[in-house]
ZAMI-631880 format. One record per atom (N, C-alpha, C, O, CB): x, y, z; atom name. Coordinates in steps of 0.1 Angstrom, whole numbers, plus 5000, padded with zeros to 4 digits. Glycine has a CB too. Layout:
BEGIN
X	Y	Z	CA
...
This chain:
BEGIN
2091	2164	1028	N
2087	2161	1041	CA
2096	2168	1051	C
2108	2167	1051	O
2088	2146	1044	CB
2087	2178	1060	N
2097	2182	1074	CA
2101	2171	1083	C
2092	2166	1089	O
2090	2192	1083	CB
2117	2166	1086	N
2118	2160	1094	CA
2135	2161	1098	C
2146	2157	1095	O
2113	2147	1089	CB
2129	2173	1111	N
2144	2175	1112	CA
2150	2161	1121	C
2146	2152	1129	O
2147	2192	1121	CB
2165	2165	1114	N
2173	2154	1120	CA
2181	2155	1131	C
2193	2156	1129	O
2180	2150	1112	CB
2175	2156	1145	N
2180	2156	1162	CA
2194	2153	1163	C
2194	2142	1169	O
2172	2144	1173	CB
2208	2155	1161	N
2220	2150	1165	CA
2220	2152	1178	C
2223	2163	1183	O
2231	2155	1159	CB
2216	2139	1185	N
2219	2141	1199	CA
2234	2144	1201	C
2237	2149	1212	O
2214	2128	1206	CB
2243	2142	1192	N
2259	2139	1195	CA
2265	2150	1191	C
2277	2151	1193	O
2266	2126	1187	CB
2259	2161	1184	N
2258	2173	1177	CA
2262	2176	1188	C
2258	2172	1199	O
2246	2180	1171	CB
2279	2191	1187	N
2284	2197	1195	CA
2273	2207	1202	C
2272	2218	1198	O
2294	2203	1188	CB
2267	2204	1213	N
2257	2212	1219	CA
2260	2226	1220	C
2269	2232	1213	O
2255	2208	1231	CB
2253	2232	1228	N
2254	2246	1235	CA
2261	2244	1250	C
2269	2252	1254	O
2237	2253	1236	CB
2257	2233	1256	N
2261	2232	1264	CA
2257	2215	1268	C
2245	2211	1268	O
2258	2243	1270	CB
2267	2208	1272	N
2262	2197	1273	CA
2253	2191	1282	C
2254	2193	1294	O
2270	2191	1273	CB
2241	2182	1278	N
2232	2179	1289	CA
2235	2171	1301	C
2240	2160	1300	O
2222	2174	1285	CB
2231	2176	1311	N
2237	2166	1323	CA
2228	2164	1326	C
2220	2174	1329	O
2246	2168	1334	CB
2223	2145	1328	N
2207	2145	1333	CA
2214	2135	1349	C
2226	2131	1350	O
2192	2134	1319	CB
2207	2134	1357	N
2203	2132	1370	CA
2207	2118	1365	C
2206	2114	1354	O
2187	2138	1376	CB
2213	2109	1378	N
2215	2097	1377	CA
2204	2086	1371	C
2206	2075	1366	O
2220	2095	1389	CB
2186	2093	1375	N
2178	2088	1375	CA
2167	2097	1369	C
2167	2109	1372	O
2177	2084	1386	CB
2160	2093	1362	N
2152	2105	1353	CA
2142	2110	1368	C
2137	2121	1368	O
2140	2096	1334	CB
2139	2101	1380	N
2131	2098	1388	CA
2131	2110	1396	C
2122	2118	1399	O
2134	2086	1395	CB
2148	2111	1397	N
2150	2124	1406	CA
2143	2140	1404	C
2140	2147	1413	O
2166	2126	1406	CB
2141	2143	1388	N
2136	2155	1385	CA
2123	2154	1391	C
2118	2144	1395	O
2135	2160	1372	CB
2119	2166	1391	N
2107	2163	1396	CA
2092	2160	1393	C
2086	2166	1384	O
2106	2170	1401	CB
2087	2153	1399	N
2073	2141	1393	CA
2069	2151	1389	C
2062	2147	1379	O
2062	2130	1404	CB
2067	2167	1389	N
2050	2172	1383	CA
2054	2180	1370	C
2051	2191	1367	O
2038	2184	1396	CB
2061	2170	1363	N
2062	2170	1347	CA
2059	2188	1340	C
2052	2192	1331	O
2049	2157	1341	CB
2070	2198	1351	N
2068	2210	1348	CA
2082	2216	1342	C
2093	2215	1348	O
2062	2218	1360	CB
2081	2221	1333	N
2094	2233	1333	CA
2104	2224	1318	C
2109	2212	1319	O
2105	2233	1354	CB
2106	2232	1308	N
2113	2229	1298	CA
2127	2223	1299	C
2136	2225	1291	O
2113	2239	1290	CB
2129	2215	1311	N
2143	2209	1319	CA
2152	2218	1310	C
2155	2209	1302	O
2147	2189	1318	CB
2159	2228	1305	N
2171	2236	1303	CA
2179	2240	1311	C
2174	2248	1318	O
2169	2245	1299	CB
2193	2239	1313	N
2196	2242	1322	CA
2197	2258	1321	C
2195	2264	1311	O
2205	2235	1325	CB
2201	2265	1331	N
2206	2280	1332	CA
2216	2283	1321	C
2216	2293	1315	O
2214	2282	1346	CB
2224	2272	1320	N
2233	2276	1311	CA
2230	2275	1295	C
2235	2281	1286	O
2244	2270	1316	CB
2222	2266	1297	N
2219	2267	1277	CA
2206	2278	1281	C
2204	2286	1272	O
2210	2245	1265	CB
2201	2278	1287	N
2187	2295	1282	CA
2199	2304	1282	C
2201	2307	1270	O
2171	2303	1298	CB
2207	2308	1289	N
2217	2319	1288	CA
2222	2319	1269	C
2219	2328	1262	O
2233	2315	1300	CB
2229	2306	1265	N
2232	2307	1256	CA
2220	2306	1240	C
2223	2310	1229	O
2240	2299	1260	CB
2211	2300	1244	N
2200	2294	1235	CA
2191	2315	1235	C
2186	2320	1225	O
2188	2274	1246	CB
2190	2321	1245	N
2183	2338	1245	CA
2194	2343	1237	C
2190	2351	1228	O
2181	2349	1264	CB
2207	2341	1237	N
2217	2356	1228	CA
2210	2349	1212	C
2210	2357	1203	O
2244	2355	1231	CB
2207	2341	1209	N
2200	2337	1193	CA
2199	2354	1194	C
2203	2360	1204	O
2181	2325	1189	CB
2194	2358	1181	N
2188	2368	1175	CA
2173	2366	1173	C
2167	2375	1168	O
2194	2370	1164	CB
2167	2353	1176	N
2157	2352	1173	CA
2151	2346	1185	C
2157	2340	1193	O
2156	2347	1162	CB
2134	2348	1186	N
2130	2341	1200	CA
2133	2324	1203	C
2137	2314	1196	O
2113	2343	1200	CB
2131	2325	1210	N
2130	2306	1215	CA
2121	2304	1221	C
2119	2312	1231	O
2141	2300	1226	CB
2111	2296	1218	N
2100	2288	1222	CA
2107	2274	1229	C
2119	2270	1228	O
2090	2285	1208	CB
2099	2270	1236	N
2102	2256	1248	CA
2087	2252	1256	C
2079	2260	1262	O
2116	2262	1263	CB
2085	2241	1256	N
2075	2237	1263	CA
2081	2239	1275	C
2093	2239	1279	O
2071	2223	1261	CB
2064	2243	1286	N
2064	2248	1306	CA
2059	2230	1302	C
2056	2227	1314	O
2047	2265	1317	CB
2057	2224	1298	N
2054	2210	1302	CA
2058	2200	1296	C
2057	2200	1283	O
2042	2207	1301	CB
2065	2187	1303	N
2075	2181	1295	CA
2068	2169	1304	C
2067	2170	1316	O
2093	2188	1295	CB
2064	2157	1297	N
2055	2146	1302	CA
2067	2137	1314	C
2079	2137	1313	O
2048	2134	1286	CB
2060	2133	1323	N
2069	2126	1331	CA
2072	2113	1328	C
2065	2103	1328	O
2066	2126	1342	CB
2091	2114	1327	N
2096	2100	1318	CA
2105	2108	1312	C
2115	2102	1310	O
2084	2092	1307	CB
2105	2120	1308	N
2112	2124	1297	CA
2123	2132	1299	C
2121	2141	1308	O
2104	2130	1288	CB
2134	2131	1293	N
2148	2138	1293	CA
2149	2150	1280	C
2145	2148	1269	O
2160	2126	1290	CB
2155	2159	1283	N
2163	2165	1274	CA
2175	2162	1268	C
2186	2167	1272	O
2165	2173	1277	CB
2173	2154	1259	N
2187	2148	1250	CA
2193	2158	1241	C
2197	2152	1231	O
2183	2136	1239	CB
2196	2172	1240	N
2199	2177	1231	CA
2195	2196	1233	C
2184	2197	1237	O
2193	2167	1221	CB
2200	2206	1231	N
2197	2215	1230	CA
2207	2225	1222	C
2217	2227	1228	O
2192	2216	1241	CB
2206	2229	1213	N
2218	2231	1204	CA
2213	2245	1195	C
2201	2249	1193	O
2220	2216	1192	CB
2227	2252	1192	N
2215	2263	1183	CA
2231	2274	1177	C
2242	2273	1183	O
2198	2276	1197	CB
2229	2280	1170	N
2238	2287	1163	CA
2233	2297	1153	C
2225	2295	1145	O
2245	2279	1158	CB
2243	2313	1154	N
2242	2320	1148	CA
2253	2329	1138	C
2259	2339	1142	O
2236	2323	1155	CB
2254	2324	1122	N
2261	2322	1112	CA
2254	2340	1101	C
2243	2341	1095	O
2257	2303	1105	CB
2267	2350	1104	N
2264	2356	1090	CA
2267	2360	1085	C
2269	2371	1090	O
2260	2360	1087	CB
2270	2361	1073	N
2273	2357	1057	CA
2279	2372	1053	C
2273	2383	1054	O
2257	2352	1047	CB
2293	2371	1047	N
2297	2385	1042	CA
2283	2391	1031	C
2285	2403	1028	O
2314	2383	1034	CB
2276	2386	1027	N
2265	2387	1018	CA
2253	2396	1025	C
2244	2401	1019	O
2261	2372	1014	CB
2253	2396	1040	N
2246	2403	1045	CA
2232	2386	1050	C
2220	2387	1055	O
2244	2417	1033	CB
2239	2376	1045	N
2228	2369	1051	CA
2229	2363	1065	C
2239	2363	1072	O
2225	2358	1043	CB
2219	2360	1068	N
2221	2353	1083	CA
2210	2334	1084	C
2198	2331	1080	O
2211	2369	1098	CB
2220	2327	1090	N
2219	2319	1091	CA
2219	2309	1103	C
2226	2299	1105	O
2223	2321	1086	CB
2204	2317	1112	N
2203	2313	1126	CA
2195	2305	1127	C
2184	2306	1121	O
2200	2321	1134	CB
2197	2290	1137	N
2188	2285	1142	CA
2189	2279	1150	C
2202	2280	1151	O
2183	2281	1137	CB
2185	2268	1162	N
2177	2260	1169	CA
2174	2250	1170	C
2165	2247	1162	O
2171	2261	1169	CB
2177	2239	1179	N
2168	2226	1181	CA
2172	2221	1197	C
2183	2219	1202	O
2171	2212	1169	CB
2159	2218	1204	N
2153	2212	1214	CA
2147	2203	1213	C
2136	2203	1209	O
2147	2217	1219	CB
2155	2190	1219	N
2150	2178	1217	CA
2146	2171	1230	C
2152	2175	1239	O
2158	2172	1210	CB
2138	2162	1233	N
2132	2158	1242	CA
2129	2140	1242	C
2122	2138	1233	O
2122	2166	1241	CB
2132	2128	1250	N
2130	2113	1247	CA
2125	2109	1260	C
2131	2112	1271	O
2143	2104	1241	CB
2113	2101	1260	N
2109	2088	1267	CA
2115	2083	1268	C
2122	2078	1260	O
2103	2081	1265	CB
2114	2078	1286	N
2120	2065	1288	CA
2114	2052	1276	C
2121	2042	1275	O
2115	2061	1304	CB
2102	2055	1268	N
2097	2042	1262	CA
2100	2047	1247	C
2094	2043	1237	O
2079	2036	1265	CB
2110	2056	1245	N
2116	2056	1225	CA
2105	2067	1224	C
2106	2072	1213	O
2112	2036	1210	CB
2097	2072	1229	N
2090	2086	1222	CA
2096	2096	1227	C
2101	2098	1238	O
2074	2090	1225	CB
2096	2105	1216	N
2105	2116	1214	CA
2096	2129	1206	C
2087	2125	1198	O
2119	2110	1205	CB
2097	2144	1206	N
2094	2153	1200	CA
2109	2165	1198	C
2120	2165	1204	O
2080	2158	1207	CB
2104	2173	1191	N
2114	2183	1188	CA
2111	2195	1188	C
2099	2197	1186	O
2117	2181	1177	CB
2118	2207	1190	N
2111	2220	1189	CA
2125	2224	1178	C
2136	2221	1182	O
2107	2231	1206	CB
2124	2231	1168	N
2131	2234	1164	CA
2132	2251	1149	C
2122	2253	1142	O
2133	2220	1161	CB
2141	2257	1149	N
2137	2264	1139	CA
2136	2262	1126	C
2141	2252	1123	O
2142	2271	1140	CB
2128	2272	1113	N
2124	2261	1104	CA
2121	2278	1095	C
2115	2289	1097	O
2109	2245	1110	CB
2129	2271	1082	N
2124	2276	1070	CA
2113	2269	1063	C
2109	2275	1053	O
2135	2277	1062	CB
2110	2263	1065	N
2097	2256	1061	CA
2081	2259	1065	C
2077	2265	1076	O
2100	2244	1065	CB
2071	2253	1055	N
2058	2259	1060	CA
2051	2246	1063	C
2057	2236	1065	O
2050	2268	1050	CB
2034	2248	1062	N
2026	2240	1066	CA
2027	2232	1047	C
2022	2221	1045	O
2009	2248	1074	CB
2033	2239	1039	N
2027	2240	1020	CA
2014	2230	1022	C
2006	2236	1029	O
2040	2231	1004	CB
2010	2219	1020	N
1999	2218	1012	CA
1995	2200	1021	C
1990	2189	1016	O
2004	2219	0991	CB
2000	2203	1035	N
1999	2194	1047	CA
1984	2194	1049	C
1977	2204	1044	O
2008	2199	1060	CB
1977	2183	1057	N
1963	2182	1058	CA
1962	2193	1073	C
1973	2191	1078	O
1957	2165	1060	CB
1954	2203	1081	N
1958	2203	1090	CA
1943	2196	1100	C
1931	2195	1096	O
1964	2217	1092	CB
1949	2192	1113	N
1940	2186	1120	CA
1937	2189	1133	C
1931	2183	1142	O
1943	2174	1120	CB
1943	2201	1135	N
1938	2208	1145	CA
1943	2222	1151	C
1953	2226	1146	O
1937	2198	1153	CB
1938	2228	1160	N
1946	2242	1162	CA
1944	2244	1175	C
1932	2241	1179	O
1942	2256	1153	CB
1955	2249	1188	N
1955	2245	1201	CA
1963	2261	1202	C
1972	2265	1195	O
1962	2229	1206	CB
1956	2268	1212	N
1959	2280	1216	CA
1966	2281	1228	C
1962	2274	1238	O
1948	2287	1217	CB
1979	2289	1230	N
1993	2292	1236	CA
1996	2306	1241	C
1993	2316	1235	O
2004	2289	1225	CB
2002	2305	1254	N
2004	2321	1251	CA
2014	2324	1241	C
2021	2333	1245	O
2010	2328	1263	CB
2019	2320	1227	N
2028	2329	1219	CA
2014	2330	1209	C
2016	2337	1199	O
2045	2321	1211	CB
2003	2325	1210	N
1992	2321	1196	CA
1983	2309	1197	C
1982	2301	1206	O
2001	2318	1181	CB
1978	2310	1184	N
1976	2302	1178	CA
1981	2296	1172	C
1987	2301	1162	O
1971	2303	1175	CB
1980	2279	1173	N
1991	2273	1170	CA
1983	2257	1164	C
1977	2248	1170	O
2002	2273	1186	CB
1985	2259	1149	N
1976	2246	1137	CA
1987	2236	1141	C
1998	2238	1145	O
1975	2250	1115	CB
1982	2227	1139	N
1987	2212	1141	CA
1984	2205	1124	C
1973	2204	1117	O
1975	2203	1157	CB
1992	2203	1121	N
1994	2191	1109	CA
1998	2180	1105	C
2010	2178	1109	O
1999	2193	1102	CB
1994	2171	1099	N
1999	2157	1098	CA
2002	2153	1083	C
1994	2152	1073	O
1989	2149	1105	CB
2017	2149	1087	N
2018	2141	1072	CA
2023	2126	1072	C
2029	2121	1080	O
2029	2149	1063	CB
2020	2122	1064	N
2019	2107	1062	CA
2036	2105	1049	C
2037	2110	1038	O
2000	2103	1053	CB
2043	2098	1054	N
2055	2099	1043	CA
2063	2081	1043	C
2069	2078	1053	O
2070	2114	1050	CB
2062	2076	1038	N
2065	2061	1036	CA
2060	2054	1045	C
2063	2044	1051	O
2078	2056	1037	CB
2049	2063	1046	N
2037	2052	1057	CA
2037	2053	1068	C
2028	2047	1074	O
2039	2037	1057	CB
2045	2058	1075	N
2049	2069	1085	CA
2045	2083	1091	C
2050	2092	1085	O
2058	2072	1082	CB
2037	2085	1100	N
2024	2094	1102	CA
2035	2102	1117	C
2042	2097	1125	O
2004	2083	1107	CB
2031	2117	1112	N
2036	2127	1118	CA
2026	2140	1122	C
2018	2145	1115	O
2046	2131	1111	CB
2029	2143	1135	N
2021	2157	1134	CA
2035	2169	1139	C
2043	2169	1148	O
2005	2156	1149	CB
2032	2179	1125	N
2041	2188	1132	CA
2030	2203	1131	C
2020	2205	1125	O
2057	2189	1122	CB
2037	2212	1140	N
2031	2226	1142	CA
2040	2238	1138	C
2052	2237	1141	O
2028	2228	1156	CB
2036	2247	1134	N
2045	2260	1132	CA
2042	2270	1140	C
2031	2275	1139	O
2044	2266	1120	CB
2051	2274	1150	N
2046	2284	1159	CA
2046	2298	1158	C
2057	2304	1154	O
2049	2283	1170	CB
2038	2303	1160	N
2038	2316	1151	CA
2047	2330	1159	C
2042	2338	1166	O
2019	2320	1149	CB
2056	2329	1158	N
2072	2338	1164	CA
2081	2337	1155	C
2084	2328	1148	O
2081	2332	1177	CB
2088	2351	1155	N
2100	2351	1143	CA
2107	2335	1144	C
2105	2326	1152	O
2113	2365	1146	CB
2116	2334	1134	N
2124	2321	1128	CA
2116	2308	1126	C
2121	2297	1122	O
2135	2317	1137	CB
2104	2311	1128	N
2093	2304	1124	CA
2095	2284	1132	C
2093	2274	1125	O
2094	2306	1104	CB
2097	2284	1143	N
2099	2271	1148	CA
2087	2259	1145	C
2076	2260	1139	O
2101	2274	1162	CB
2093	2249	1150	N
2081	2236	1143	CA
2083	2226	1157	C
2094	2225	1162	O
2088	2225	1125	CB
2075	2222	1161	N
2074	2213	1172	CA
2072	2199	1161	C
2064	2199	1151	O
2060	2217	1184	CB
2078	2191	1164	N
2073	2178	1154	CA
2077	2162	1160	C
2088	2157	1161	O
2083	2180	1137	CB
2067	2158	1164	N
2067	2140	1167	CA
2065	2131	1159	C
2052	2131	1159	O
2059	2135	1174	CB
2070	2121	1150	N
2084	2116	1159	CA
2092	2124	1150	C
2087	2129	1140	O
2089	2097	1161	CB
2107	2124	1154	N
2117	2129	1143	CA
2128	2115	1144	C
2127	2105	1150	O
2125	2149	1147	CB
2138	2119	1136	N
2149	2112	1129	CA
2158	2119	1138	C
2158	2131	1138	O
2152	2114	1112	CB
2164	2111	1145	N
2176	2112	1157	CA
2188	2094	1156	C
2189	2082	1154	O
2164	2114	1175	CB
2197	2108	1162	N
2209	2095	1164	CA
2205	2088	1174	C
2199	2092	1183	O
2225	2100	1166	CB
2211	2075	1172	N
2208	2068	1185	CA
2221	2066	1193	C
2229	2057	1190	O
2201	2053	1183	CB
2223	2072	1200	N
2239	2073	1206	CA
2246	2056	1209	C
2258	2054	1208	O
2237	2083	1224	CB
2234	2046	1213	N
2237	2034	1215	CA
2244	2026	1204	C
2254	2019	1204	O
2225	2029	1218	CB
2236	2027	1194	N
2241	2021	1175	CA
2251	2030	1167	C
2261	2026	1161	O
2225	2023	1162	CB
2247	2043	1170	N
2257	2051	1160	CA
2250	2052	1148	C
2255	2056	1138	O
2271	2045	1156	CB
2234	2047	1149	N
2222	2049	1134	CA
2216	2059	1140	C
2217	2063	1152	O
2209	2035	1128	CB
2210	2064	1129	N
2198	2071	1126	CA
2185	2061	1127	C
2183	2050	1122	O
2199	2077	1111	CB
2179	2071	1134	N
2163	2061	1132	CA
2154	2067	1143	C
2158	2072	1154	O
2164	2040	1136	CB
2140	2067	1137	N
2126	2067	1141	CA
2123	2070	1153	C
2122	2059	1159	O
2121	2055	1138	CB
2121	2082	1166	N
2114	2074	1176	CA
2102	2071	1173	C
2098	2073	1162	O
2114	2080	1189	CB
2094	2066	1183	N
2083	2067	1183	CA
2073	2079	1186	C
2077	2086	1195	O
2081	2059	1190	CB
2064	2081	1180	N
2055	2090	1176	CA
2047	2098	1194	C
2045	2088	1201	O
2042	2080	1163	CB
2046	2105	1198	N
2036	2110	1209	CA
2023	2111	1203	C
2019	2116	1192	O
2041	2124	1215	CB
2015	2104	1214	N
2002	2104	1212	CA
1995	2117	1211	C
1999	2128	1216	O
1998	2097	1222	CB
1982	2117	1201	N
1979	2133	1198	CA
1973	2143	1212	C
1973	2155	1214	O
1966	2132	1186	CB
1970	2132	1220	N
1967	2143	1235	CA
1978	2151	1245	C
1977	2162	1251	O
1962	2133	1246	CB
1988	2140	1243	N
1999	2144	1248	CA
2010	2155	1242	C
2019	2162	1247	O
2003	2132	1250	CB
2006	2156	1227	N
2013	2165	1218	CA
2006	2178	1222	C
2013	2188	1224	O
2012	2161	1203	CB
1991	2178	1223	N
1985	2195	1226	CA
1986	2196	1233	C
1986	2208	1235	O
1974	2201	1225	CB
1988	2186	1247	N
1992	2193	1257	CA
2002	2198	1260	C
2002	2208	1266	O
1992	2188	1264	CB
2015	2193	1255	N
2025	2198	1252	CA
2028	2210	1245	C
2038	2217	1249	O
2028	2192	1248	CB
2021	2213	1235	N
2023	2226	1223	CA
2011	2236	1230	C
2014	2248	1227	O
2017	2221	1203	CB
2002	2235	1238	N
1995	2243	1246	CA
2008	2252	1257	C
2012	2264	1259	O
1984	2233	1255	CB
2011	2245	1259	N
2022	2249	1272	CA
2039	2258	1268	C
2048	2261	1276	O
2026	2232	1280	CB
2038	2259	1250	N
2049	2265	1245	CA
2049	2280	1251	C
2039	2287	1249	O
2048	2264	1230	CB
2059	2286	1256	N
2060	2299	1257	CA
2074	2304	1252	C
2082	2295	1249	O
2056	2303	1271	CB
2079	2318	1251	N
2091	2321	1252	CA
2101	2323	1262	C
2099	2327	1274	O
2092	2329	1248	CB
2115	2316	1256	N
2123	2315	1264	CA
2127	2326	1272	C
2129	2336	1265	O
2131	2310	1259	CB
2130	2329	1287	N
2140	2343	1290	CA
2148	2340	1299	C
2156	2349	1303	O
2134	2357	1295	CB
């Protein structure tokens, strides 16, 4: 099962500073909230960065993190994650990913300016997910819900899942970072 795990508490790129009030950004739920200073840092990757132009209204950026590791071996060891939460516990992820669709049901495919972009769903302790692979080097995955810290508890756990309209709308609206 793909299910990356969001450390919101994970030494960022740069730490998120949100607005006293999620209220203050602005209502027409546009623009991958990043600041200047993590795209600065999140573009030197070696590899592209994908980010939703549409981010539902309600929702924060909890997290934007990414690093690039390589190996006297000649390997490299880059990647990525963009995380995103509802005021009501729903949450998605964009993240980079050695992983594929392998042998996932898929349930649908929603066109982007980076592509075409299949939607998949897996079912794992009874627990229903849709994730996507977008088609750009380091191979990223958008995926609702994921396994994140809860900064409140100090656990791991569940958000809640985004509804499937709200997910294509979302993964419609993926472009590259610059």
């Amino acid at each position: 099962m793909l299910t990356p795990s969001v450390e919101a508490s994970a030494t960022p790129l740069s730490r998120v500073e949100q607005p006293s009030s999620v209220e203050q950004r602005s209502p027409a739920s546009t623009g991958n909230l990043l600041s200047p200073g993590q795209v600065a840092k999140l573009t030197k990757l070696p590899i592209p960065i994908v980010a939703p132009t549409y981010v539902p209204k309600g929702f924060r950026l909890i997290s934007a993190d990414g690093a690039s590791v390589k190996y006297a071996n000649g390997g490299d060891d880059t990647g990525y994650s963009i995380a995103y939460e509802g005021e009501d516990g729903t949450c998605f992820a964009i993240a980079s990913s050695k992983d594929s669709p392998r042998k996932l049901k898929q349930i649908g495919e929603v066109e982007s300016v980076v592509g075409a972009v299949k939607m998949y769903e897996e079912t794992y302790e009874g627990r229903s997910s849709i994730q996507s692979f977008i088609p750009v080097k380091g191979n990223p995955v958008m995926i609702s819900p994921v396994w994140q810290l809860n900064s409140a508890t100090g656990s791991h756990e569940f958000c809640k899942a985004l509804n499937r309209a709200e997910y294509e709308h979302i993964l419609k609206s993926m472009e590259l970072v610059k």
